[in-house]
C-alpha positions in Angstrom: 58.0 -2.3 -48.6 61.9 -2.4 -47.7 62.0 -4.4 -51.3 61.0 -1.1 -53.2 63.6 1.8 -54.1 61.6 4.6 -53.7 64.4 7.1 -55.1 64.3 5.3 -58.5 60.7 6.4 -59.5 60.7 9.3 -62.0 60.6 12.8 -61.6 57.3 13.2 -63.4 55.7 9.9 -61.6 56.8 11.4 -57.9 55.4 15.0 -58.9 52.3 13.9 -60.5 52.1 12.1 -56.9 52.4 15.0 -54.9 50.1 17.1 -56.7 47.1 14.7 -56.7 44.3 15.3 -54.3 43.1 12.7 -52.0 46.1 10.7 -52.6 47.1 9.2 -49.4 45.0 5.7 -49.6 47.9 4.3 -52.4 51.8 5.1 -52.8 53.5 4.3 -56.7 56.3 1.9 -55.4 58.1 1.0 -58.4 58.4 1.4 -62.5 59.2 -1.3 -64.5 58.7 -1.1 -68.2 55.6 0.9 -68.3 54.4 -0.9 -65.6 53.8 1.3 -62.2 53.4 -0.4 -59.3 51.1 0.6 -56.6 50.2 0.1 -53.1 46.6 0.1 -52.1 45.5 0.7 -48.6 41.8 -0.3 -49.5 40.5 -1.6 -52.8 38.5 1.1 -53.1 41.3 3.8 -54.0 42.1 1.7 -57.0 40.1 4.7 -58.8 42.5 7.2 -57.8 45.4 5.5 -58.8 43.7 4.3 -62.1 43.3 8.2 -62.8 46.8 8.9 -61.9 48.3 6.4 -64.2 45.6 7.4 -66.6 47.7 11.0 -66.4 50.7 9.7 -67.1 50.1 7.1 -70.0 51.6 4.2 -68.1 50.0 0.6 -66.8 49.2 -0.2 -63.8 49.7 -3.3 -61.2 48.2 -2.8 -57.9 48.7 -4.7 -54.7 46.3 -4.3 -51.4 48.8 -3.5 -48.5 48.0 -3.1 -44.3 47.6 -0.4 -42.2 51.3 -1.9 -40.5 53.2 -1.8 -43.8 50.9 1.3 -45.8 51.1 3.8 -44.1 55.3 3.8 -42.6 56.0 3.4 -46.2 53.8 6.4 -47.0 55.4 8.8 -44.6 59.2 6.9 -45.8 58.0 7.9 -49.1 56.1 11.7 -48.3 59.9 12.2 -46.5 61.9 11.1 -49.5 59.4 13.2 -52.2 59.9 16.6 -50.5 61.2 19.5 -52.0 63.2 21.7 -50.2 62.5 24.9 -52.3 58.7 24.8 -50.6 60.6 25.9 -47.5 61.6 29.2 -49.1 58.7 30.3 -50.6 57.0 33.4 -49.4 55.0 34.5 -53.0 51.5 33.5 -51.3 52.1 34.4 -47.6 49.1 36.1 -47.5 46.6 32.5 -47.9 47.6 30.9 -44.6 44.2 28.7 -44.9 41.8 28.3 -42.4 41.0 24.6 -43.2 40.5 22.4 -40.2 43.3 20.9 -38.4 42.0 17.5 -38.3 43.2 17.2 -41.7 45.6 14.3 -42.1 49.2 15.2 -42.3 50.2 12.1 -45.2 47.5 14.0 -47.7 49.1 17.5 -48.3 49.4 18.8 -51.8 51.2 20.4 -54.1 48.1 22.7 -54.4 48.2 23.9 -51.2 49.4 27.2 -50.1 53.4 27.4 -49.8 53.3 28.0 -46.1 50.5 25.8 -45.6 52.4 22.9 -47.0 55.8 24.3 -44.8 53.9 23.7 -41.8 52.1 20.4 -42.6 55.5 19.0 -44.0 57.0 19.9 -40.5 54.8 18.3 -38.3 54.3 15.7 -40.1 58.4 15.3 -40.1 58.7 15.9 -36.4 56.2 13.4 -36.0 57.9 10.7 -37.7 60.9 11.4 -35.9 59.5 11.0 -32.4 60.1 14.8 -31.7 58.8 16.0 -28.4 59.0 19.8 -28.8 59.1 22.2 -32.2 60.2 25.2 -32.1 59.7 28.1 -34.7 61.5 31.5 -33.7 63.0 34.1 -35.3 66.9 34.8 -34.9 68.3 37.7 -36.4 69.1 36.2 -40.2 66.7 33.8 -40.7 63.8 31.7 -39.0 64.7 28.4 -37.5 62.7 25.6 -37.2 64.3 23.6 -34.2 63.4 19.9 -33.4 64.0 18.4 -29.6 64.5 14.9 -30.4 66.0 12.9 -27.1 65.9 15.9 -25.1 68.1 18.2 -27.3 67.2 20.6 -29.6 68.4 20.2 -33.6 67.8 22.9 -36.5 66.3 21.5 -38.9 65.4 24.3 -41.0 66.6 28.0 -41.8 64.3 29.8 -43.3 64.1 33.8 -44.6 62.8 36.0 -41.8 59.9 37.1 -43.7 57.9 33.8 -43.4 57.7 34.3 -39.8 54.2 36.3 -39.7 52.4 33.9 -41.6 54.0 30.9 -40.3 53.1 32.3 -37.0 49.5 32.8 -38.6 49.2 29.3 -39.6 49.8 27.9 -36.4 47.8 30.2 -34.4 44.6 29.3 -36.8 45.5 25.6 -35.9 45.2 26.4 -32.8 41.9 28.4 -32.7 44.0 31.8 -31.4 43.9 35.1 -31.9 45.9 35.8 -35.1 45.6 39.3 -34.6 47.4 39.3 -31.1 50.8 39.3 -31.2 52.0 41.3 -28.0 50.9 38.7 -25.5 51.3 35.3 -24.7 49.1 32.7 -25.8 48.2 28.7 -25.9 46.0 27.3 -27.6 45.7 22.8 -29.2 44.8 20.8 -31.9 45.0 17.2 -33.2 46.3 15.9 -37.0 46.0 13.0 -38.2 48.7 10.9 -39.6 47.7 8.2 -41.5 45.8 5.9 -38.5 47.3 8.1 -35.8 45.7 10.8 -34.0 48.4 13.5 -32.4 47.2 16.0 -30.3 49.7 19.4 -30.5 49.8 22.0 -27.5 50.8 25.4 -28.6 52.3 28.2 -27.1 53.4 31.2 -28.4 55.0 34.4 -27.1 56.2 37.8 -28.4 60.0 38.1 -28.1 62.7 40.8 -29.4 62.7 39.3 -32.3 59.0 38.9 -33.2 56.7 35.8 -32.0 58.1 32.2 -31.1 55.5 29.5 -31.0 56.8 26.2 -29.6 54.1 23.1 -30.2 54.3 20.1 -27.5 53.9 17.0 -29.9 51.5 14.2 -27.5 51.0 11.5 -29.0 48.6 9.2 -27.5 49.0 6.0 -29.7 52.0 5.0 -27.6 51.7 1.8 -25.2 52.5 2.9 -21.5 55.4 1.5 -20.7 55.8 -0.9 -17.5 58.1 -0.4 -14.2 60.4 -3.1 -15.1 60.9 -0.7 -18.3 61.7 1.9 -17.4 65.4 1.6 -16.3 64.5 1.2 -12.6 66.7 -1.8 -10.7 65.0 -4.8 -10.1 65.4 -3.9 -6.2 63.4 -0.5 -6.9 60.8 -2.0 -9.0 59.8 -4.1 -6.2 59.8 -1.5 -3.8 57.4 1.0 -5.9 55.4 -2.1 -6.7 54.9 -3.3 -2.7 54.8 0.9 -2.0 51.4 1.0 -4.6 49.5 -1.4 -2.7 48.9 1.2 0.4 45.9 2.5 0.9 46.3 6.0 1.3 49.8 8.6 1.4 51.6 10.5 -1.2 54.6 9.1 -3.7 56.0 11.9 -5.1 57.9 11.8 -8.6 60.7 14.3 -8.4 62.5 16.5 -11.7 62.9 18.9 -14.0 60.5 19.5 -16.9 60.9 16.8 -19.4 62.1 14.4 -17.2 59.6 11.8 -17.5 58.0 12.2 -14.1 54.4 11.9 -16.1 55.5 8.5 -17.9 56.7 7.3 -14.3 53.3 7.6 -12.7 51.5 6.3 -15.4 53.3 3.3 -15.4 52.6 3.0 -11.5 49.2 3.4 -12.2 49.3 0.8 -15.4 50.5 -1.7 -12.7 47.2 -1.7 -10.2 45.0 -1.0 -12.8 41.6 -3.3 -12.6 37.8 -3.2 -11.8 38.2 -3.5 -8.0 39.3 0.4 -7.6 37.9 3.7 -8.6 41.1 5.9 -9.8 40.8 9.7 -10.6 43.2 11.8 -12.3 44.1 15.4 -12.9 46.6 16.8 -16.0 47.2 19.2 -17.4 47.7 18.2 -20.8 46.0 14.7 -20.3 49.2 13.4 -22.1 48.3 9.3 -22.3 44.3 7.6 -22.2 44.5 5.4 -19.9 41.9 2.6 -20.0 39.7 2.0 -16.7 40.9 5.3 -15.5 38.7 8.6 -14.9 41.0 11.7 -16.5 40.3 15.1 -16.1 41.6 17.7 -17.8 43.0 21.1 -16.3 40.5 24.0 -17.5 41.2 27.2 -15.3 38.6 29.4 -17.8 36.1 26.8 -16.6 37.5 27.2 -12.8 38.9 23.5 -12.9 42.5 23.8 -10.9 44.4 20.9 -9.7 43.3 21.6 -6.3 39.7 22.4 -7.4 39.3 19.3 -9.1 41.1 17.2 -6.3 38.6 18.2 -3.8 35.9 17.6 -6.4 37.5 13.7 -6.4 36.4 12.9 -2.7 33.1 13.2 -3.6 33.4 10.9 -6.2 34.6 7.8 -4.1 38.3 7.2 -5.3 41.0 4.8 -4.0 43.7 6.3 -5.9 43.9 9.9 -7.0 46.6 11.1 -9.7 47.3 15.1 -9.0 49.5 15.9 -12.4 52.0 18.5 -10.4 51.9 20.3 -7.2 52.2 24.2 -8.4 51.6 25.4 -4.8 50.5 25.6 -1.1 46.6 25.1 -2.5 47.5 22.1 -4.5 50.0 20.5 -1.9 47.6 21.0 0.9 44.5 20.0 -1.0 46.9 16.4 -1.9 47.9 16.1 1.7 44.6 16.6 3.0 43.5 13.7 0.6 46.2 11.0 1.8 45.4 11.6 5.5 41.2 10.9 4.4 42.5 7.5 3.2 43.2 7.8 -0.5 46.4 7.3 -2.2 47.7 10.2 -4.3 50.4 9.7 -6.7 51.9 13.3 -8.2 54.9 14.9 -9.0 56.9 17.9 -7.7 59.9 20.3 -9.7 63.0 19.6 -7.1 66.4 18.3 -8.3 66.0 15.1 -6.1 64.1 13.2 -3.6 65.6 14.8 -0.2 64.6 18.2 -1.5 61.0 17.5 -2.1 60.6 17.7 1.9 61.8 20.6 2.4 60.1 22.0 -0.4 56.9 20.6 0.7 57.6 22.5 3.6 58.4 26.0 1.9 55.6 25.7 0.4 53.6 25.6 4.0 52.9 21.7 4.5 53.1 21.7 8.4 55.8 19.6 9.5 54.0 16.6 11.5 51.0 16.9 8.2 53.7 15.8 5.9 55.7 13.0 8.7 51.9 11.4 8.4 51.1 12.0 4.6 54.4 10.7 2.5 55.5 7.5 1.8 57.8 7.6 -0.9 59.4 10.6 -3.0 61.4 9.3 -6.7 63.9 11.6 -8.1 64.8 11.0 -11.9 66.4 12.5 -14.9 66.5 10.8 -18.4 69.7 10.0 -20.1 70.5 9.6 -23.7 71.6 5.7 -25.1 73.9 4.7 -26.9 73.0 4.1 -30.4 73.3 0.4 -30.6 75.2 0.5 -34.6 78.1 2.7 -33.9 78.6 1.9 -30.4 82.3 1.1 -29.1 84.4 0.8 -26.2 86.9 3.6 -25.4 88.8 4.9 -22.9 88.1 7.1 -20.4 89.4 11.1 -20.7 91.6 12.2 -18.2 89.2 14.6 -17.3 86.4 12.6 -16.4 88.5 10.1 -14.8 89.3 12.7 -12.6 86.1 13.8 -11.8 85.4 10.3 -10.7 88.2 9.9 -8.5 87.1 12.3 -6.5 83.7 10.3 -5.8 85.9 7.1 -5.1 85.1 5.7 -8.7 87.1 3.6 -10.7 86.8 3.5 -14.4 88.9 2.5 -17.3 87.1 2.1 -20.4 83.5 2.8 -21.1 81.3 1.8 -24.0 80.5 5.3 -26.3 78.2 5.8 -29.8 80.8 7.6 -32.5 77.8 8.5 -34.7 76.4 7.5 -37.7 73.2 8.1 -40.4 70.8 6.0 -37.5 71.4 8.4 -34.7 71.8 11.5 -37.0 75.6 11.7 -36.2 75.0 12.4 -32.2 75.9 8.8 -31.3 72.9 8.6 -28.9 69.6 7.1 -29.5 66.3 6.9 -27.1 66.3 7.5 -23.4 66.1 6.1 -20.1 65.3 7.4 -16.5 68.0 7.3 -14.1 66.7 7.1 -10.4 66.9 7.4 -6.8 63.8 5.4 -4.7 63.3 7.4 -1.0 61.1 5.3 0.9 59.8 7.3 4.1 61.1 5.6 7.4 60.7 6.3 11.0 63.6 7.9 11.1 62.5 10.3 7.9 59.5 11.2 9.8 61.4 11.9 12.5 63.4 14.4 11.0 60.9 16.1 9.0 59.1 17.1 12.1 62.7 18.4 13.0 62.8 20.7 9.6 66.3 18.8 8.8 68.4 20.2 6.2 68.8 18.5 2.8 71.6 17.4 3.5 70.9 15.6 6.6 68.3 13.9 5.0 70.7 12.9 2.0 72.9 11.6 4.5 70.0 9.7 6.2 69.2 7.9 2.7 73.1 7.0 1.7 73.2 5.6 5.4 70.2 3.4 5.0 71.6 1.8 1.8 69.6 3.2 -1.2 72.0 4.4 -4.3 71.5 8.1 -5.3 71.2 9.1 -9.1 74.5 9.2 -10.3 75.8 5.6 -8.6 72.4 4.5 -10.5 73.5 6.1 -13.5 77.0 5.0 -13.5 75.7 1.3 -13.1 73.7 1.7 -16.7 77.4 3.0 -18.1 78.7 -0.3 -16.9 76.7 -2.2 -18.7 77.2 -0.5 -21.8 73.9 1.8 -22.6 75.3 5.1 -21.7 78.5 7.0 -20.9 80.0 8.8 -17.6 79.6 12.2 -19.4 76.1 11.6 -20.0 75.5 10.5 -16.7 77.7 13.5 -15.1 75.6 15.9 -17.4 72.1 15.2 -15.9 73.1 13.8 -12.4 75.3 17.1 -11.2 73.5 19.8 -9.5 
């Protein structure tokens, strides 16, 4: 495909593209003196392209491609081809089509409504990209369309404020909400196709000063679980969440912020014990990966299915190892505890900024003291940080600044290794992400001073003491070796 200049094909061969229906089974690659080119993803869609050639009084030479090499170079080409002027049209806002969502992304036409195509074209961008997040809103001159791509958000689009209502409309009948409601919150999912890829969208939308913002959670389950050993963790730590996993009952708790890859964390725990010798059960609310082997349920509070609900539904169901997607409150913590002391292993996770503080918040939240001394067995605290990308990376020196701030932790830096930014990582000089980490095991001496109610930062002092590296001295280790830098670190790992 990389042999093929898609920007050299005509104006009238790309547009004559664009506007045929049920066009997404072939791609025009290339003219060459009459001649056009074409990619077939199935010998059967030679029809279609014979009729579009037809059209345009040229030739044809086909060519039967993969499903690996079609359908990349039909998004690289759909992302080339579009037009920027759809973005601003508003003449038919009214005809926001209630067509299905399954519909796949890669086969939008010209003949589609203006905002219909806005909205296709978007996802279908942010999809490509990798986004995690979109965000439509209105700000007082225009309406944006904002990606979060590596955990920041980009505008990608600026828009006129009066495509808002219908955009909002679109989305909502995607969603199967109420289009008419626009004073209250609501959520509401649906999957798109694109090409062989099914990604499933949560919505939410809520009514602001400024008229509605809807913000779409982009899950997209085609994507391989990754292992321990890739997710950043040391070697050391690997180990001791692999030996931790083969307990037969307690609780490891995941600690962090939203977004923080607690989720991904647990599921590659899970991914390592995995087999036909144990019954596991998990609750989630969204069911973000399937999981092979594993018995998922997904959060329904209309149907009266709660974490807690759900978890006590799970002891009647025989289960070794029981996944609780977040602890939300005393119900939920109690029901989780309740199930490590019956003998099952339950692996969840809990919003504190680190490790320590997920006892006492266990605690504030009601756990009785010598409940959770018997129940925990491991609590990991993480935050992501951004790479750098590895084609504009160089070494530099470290601002006096910086330097300062690590002096003042007893750390010595000179030089560190930083991305300047180029057309690969869209400028920011980062690209991907990586957890950062702190492993808490639970010893005697943590048990002990739970049942004391220490503070946090006794129990912080407790773990330095023992000899287990907090998140910033792990952080500071991946700037050493090149993949990120202090500032990065400093950014996620101060609180």
């Amino acid at each position: 495909m990389n042999d093929f200049n898609l920007n050299s094909l005509p104006e009238k061969v790309v547009n004559a593209y664009l506007a045929f229906p049920q066009r997404n089974h072939f791609l025009p690659v290339s003219l060459e003196n009459g001649v056009l080119n074409v990619m077939l993803l199935t010998p059967e869609a030679i029809i279609q392209a014979d009729h579009l050639v037809w059209k345009l009084g040229l030739n044809i030479r086909t060519s039967i491609a993969d499903e690996e090499v079609f359908y990349p170079a039909l998004e690289q080409a759909l992302s080339l081809w579009e037009e920027e002027s759809d973005s601003h049209s508003h003449e038919d806002d009214q005809n926001i089509d209630s067509q299905g969502a399954d519909r796949d992304l890669l086969g939008w036409s010209y003949e589609d409504a203006p905002i219909v195509r806005l909205v296709n074209k978007s996802l279908h961008q942010a999809i490509s990209q990798g986004v995690s997040d979109i965000h439509f809103e209105n700000h007082d001159r225009h309406f944006a369309i904002r990606f979060r791509m590596d955990g920041e958000l980009h505008t990608v689009r600026k828009l006129d404020t009066r495509v808002q209502p219908t955009v909002l409309a679109r989305i909502k009948v995607m969603g199967k909400m109420d289009v008419a409601e626009t004073r209250a919150p609501q959520d509401g999912r649906f999957d798109v196709l694109v090409g062989n890829k099914r990604i499933d969208l949560r919505v939410s939308t809520m009514p602001t000063l400024n008229g509605e913002k809807a913000v779409l959670r982009v899950l997209d389950r085609t994507k391989n679980i990754l292992s321990l050993s890739q997710l950043g963790l040391q070697s050391t730590d690997v180990e001791s969440l692999r030996s931790i996993m083969s307990s037969p009952f307690g609780i490891i708790l995941v600690t962090g912020p939203t977004g923080s890859g607690k989720t991904t964390t647990l599921y590659a725990a899970l991914s390592e014990v995995i087999n036909d010798k144990i019954n596991i059960m998990t609750v989630e609310d969204p069911v973000e990966y399937h999981l092979t082997g594993v018995n998922q349920v997904q959060v329904n509070r209309a149907a009266g299915v709660s974490f807690a609900k759900a978890v006590r539904g799970f002891l009647r169901q025989d289960p070794d190892i029981i996944l609780v997607g977040e602890i939300r409150d005393h119900e939920t913590a109690s029901t989780a505890v309740q199930a490590s002391l019956t003998g099952h292993l339950v692996l969840t996770t809990l919003h504190t900024n680190d490790a320590p503080t997920a006892i006492t918040r266990l605690l504030e939240m009601g756990i009785e003291p010598f409940l959770l001394a018997s129940s925990m067995i491991m609590a990991v605290g993480q935050r992501l940080v951004r790479l750098n990308c590895l084609h504009c990376s160089v070494e530099t020196s470290i601002s006096t600044a910086t330097r300062s701030i690590l002096e003042r932790q007893n750390i010595h830096m000179a030089t560190q290794v930083v991305g300047q930014g180029c057309a690969r990582c869209r400028q920011t000089g980062f690209q991907g992400r990586q957890g950062v980490f702190e492993i808490m095991p639970v010893t005697e001496n943590l048990r002990g001073m739970m049942i004391k109610k220490c503070t946090v930062e006794e129990i912080r002092a407790e773990i330095r003491s023992s000899g287990h590296a907090g998140m910033l001295e792990h952080g500071l280790q991946v700037v050493s070796q090149g993949k990120t830098t202090i500032e990065e670190v400093l950014r996620v790992t101060r609180f």
